[in-house]
N, C-alpha and C positions, 0 to 999 in steps of 0.2 A: 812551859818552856824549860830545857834542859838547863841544872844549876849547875854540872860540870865542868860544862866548858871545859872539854877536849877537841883536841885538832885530831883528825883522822886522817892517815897519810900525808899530813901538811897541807892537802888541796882540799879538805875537803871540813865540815865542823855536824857537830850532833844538830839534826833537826828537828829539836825536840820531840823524840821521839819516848824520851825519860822523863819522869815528873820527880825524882826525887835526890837528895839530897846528898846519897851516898857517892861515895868515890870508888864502889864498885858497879858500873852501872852498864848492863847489856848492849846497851847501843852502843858503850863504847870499848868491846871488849877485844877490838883487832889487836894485834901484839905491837903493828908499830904505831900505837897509838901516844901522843906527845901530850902531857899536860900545861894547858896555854902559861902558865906561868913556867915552864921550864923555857918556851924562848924567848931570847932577849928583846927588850921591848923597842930596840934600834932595829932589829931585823921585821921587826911585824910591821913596823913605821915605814921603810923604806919600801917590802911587798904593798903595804896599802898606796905611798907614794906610786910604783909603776902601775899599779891596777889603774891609779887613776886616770895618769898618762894613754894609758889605751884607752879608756873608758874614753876621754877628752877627744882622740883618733879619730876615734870610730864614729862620734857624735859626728867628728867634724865631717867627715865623712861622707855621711848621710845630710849632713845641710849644705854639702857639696852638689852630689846629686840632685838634691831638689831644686836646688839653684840656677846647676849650669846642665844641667842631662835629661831632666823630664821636659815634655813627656816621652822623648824620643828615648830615653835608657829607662826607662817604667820600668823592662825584666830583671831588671837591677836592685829591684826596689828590695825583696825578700832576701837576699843575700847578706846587703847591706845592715839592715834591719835587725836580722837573725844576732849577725856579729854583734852587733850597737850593743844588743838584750844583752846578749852574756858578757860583753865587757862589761857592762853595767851592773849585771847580777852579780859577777865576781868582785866586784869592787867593793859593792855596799855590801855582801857577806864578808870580806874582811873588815872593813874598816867598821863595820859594827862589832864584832873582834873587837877592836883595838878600842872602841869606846866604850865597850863592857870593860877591859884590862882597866881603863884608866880609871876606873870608880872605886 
């Protein structure tokens, strides 16, 4: 796992692609590359806040669907689904962010 923890363009963080220790490290050598402790830890807080918020969305979403729309919206199902994953995957890739910051 990468020990730099840098943010790469803000959307995006090293997938441990480095093993070591330096603060010169290739994976993370884009120019607008942000070292997580240069932002404030209200703004990382509040991005992990709305991640969650759509994470929660999209969940509900999809137990909407299953609920009130199959099996007659079934072609629905991958669309809904697709979304659900990546608000989830953007979420828990921040907010595990923010619980490495807190350590």
């Amino acid at each position: 796992m990468c020990t730099d923890m840098k943010i790469v363009n803000i959307s995006e963080i090293c997938e441990g692609r480095c093993n070591t220790e330096s603060r010169d490290v290739s994976c993370h050598s884009k120019e607008s590359s942000v070292d997580i402790e240069d932002l404030a830890i209200e703004e990382l807080k509040q991005k992990v806040r709305s991640l969650r918020v759509r994470a929660m969305e999209t969940a509900s979403q999809l137990h909407d669907l299953a609920e009130e729309k199959l099996p007659e919206g079934w072609k629905e199902i991958p669309e809904i689904a697709q979304k659900a994953y990546e608000a989830h995957k953007e979420y828990f890739k921040w907010k595990s962010i923010l619980d490495n910051y807190k350590r």
